[in-house]
C-alpha positions as CSV (number, residue, x, y, z in Angstrom):
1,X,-10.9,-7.9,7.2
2,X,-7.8,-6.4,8.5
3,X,-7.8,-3.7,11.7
4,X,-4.7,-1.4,12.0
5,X,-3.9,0.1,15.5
6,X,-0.8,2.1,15.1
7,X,1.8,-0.2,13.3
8,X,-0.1,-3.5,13.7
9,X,-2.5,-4.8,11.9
10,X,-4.7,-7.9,12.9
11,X,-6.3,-9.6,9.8
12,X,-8.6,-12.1,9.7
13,X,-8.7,-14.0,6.1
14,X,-12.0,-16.0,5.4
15,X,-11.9,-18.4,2.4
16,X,-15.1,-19.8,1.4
17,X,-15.5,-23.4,-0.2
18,X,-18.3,-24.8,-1.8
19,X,-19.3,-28.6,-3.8
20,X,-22.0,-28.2,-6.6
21,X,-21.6,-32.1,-7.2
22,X,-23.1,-34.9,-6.2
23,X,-20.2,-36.6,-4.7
24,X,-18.1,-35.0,-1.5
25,X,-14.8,-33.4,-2.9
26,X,-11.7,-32.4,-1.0
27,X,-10.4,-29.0,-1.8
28,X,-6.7,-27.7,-1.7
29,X,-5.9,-24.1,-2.3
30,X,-2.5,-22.7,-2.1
31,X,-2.4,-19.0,-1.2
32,X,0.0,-16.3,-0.1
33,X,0.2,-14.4,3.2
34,X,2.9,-12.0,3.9
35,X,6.2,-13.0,4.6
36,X,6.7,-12.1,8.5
37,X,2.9,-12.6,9.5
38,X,2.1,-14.4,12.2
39,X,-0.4,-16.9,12.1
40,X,-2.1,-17.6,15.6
41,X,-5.8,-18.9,14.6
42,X,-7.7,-21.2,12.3
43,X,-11.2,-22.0,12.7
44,X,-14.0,-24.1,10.2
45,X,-18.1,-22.9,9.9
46,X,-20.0,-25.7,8.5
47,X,-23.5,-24.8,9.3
48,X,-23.9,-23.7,13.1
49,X,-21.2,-25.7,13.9
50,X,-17.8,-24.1,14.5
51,X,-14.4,-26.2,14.2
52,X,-11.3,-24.8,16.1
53,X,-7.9,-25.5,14.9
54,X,-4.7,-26.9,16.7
55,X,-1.1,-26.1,16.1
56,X,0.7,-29.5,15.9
57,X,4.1,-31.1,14.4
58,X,3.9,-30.9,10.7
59,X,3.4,-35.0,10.6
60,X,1.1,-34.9,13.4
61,X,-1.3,-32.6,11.5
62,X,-0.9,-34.6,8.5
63,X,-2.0,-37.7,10.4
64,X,-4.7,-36.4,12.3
65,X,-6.0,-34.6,8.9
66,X,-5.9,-38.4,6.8
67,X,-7.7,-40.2,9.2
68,X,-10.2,-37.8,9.7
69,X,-10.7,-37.8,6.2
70,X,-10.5,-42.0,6.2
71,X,-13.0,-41.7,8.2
72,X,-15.4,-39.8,6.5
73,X,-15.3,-36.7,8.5
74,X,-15.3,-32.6,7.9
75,X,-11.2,-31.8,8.5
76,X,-9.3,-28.5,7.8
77,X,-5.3,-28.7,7.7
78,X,-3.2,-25.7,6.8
79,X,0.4,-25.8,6.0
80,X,3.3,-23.6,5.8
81,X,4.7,-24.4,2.6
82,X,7.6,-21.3,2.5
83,X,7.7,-17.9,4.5
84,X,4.8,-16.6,2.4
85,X,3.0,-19.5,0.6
86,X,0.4,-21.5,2.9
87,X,-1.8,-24.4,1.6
88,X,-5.1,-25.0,2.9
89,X,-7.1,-28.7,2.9
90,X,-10.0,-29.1,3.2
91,X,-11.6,-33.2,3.6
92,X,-15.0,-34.2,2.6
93,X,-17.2,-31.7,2.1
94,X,-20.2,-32.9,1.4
95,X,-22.5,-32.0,-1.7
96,X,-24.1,-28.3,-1.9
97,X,-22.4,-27.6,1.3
98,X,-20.6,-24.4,2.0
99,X,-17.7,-24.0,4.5
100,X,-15.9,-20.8,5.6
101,X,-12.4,-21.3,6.7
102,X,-11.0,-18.2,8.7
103,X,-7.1,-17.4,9.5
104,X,-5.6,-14.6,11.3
105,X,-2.6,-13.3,11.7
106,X,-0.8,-10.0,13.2
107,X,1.7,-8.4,11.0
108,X,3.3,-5.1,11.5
109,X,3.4,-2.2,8.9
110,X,6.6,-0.9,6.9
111,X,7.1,3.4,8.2
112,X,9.0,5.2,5.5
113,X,8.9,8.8,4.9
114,X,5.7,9.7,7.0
115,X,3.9,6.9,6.0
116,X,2.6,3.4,6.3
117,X,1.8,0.6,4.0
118,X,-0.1,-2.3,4.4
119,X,0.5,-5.2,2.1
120,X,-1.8,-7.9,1.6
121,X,-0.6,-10.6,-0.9
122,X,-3.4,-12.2,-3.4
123,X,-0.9,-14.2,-5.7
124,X,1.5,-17.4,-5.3
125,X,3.5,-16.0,-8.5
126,X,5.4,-18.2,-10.7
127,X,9.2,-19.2,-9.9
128,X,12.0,-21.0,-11.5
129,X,12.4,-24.7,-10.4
130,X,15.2,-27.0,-11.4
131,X,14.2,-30.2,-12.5
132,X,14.1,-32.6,-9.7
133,X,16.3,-29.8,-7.1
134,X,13.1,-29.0,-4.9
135,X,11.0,-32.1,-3.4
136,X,8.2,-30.3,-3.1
137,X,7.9,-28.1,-6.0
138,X,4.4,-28.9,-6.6
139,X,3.1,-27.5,-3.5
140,X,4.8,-24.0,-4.2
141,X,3.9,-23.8,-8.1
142,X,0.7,-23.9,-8.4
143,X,-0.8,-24.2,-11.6
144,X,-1.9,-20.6,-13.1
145,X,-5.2,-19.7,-15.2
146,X,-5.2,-19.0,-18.7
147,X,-5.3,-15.2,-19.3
148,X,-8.7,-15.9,-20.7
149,X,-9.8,-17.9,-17.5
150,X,-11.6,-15.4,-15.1
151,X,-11.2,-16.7,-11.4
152,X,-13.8,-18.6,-9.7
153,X,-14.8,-15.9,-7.0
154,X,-14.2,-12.3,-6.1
155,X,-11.9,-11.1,-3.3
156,X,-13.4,-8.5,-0.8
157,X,-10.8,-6.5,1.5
158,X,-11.8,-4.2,4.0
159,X,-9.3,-2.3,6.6
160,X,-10.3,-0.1,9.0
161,X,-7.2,2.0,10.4
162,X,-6.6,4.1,13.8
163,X,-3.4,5.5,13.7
164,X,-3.7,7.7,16.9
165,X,-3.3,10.6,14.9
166,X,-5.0,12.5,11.6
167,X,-4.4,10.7,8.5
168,X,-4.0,11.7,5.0
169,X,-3.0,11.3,1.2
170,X,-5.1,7.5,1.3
171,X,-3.9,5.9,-1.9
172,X,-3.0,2.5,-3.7
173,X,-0.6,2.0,-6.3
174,X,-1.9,-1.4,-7.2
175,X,-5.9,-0.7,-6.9
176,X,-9.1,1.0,-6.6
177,X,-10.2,1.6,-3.5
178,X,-13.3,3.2,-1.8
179,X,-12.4,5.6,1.5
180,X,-14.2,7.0,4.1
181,X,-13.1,9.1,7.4
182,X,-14.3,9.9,10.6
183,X,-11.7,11.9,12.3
184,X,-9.0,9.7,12.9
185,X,-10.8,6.4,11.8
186,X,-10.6,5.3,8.1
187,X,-12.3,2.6,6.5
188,X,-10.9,1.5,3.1
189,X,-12.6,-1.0,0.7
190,X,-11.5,-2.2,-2.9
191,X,-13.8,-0.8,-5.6
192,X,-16.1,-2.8,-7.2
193,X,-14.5,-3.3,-10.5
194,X,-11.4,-4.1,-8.7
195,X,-11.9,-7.2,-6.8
196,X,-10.3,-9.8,-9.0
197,X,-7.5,-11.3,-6.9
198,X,-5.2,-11.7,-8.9
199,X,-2.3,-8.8,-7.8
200,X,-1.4,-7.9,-4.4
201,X,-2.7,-5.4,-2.7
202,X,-0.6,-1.9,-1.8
203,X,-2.0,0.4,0.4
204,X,-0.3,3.5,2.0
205,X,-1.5,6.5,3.8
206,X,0.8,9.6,5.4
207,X,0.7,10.5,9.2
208,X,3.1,12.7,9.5
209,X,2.9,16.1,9.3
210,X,4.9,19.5,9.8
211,X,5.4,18.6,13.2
212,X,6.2,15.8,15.4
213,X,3.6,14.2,16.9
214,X,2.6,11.5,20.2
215,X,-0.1,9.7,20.9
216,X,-1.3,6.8,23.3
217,X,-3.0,4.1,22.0
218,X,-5.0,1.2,24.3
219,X,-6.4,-2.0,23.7
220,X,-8.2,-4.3,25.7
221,X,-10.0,-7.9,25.9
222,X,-10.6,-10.9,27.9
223,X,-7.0,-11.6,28.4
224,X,-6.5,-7.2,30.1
225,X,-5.4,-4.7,29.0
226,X,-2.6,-2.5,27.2
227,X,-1.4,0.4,25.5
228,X,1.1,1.5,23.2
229,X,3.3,5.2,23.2
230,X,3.8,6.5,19.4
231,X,6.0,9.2,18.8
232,X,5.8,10.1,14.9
233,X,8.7,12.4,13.4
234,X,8.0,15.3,10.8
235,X,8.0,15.2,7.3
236,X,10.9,17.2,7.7
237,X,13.5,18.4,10.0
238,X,15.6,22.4,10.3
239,X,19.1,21.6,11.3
240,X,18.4,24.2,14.1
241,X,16.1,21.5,15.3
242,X,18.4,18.2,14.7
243,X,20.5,17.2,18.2
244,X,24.0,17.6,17.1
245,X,26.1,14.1,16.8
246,X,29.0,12.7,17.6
247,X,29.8,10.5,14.3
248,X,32.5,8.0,14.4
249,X,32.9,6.3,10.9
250,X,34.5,2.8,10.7
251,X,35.5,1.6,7.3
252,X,36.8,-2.1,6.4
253,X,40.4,-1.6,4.5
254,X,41.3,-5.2,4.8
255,X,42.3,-7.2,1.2
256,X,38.9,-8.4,0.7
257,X,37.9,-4.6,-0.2
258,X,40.7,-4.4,-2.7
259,X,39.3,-3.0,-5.9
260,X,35.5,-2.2,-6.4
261,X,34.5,-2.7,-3.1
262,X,37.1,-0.2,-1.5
263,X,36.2,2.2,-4.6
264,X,32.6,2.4,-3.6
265,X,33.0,2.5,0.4
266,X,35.2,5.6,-0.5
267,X,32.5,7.3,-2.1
268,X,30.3,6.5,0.3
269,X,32.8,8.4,2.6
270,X,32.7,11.2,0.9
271,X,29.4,11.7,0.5
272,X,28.5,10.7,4.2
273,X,30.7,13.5,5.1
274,X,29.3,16.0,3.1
275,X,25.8,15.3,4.9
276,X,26.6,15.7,8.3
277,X,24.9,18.7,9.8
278,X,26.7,22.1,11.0
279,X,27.0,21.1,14.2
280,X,28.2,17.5,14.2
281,X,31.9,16.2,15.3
282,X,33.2,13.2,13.3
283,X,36.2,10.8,13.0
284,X,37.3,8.3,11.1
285,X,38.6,5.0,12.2
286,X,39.8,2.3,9.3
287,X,40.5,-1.5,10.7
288,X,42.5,-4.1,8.7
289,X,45.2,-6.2,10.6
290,X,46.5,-2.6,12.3
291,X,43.8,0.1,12.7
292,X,44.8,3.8,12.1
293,X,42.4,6.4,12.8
294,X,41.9,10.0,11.2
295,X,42.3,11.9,14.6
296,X,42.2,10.9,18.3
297,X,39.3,13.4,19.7
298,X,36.2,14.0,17.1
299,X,36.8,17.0,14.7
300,X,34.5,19.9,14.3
301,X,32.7,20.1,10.8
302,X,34.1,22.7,9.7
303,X,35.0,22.4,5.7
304,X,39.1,22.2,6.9
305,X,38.0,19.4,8.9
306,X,35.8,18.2,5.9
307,X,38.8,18.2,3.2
308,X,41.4,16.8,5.6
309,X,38.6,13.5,6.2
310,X,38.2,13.7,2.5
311,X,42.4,13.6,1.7
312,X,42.4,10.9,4.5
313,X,40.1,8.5,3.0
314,X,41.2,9.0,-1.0
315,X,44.5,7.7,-0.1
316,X,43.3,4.7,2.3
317,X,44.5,1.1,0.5
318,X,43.2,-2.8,1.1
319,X,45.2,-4.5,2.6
320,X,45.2,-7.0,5.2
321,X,43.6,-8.7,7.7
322,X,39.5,-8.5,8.5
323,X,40.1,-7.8,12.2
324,X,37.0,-6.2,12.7
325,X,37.6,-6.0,16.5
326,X,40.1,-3.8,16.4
327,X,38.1,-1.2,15.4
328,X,35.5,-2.0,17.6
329,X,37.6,-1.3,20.3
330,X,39.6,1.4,18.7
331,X,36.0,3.4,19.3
């Protein structure tokens, strides 16, 4: 269940665990969450009875978790295993029991070209592993199903979005999903024939439009309140609209550019230069172990301008020193 409030969203994962044996089992389950997430809960339902978590040291946990389960008791200990793979534990449940295990995390959402994306990760994907390189290789390679093998249990996602402002163009490259809207609410779940986790989840939706757009957006709980200020740029932009710039371009000409890499900061150059808007000024200022610049006082963009920069950087060398500093200053 994931809610998005501008740019954040707060999910809440909930794995369930069941034993249809006789015998109490202890279940480990190694899962992905995305990469920057931050993970601030845990909490274990058996029953009517609700099991908080604690963040402790790594071996602390560990300890805690083996003698609980020594001892015979219901215990829950999840591990960060790498950025994005997390292992869950789970001691002694007991037969025809069911326990719910819920996580949440905050995560913020990728903006690029009017839209967001939220990304939820279903699948600890295969990766190489040299022999005996990694110590704990078995923790982040776990083993995969046959292609035949259907997974033990469906995943169900819902998100629920307010952006502040309208929202549009709801899709998913990687699955089915079912939408509704009510003005600037949106509630996306995965379709029913799409609920197999076994690819990550890609949802985007577009908030900008013809015109930029602000909104306020407030929050509160037990803990107060707060709100957040969101200004959203256009799709796109007149250059009777763009603030004119002052560009100062700083290029690296010392010997570890020689070759390719001072080939391809050249074209760069050139291409950099032929983007800048109407009303921009621009110089150029290369650093090695001296630092020469194209001109002392930014240049108009006018095309003169434009081929003089262009003449100036086609016949710039490596050479030298990285003395990065000097450039710095130069500007």
């Amino acid at each position: 269940m994931a809610r998005v409030t501008g740019n954040v969203s707060r999910v809440e994962v909930t794995q369930t665990f069941t034993n249809p044996y006789k015998t109490p089992l202890e279940a480990v389950y190694v899962f992905p969450l995305p990469n920057e997430a931050a993970v601030d809960d845990m909490e274990i339902r058996v029953g009517n009875r609700v099991i908080r978590g604690l963040i402790k040291k790594r071996q602390e946990a560990k300890q805690i978790y083996e003698q609980a389960k020594q001892e015979g008791k219901t215990a829950g200990l999840l591990e960060q295993e790498r950025d994005n793979v997390f292992t869950q534990s789970l001691a002694n449940i007991k037969p025809g029991e069911k326990i719910d295990v819920t996580i949440r995390y905050t995560n913020s959402l990728k903006f690029e070209r009017g839209s967001y994306e939220f990304n939820f990760p279903m699948v600890v994907g295969p990766r190489y592993i040299s022999s005996d390189a990694i110590a704990d290789a078995n923790k982040v390679t776990p083993s995969a199903k046959l292609p035949e093998t259907r997974s033990g249990q469906d995943i169900g996602i819902t998100v629920e979005i307010n952006a502040g402002v309208p929202i549009q163009e709801i899709n998913s490259p990687s699955h089915l999903l079912q939408t509704s809207q009510d003005g600037r609410m949106a509630r996306i779940q995965l379709n029913n024939q799409n609920t197999l986790p076994n690819k990550d989840l890609v949802l985007r939706y577009q908030v900008a439009e013809t015109a930029a757009q602000s909104t306020v957006l407030t929050d509160a709980d037990q803990r107060g309140g707060h709100f957040a200020a969101y200004l959203i740029p256009a799709l796109q932009y007149q250059f009777t609209e763009i603030v004119p710039k002052d560009v100062v371009f700083l290029m690296d000409t010392s010997g570890s550019q020689s070759g390719q890499p001072i080939q391809a900061s050249k074209e760069l150059m050139r291409r950099f230069l032929k983007g800048l808007n109407p009303n921009d000024t621009f110089t150029i200022i290369d650093f090695a172990s001296v630092t020469t610049q194209l001109s002392d006082q930014p240049l108009p963009n006018t095309p003169e301008n434009r081929k003089r920069a262009i003449d100036y950087v086609n016949k710039l060398d490596a050479n030298g020193g990285s003395e990065l500093f000097n450039g710095i200053k130069r500007c």
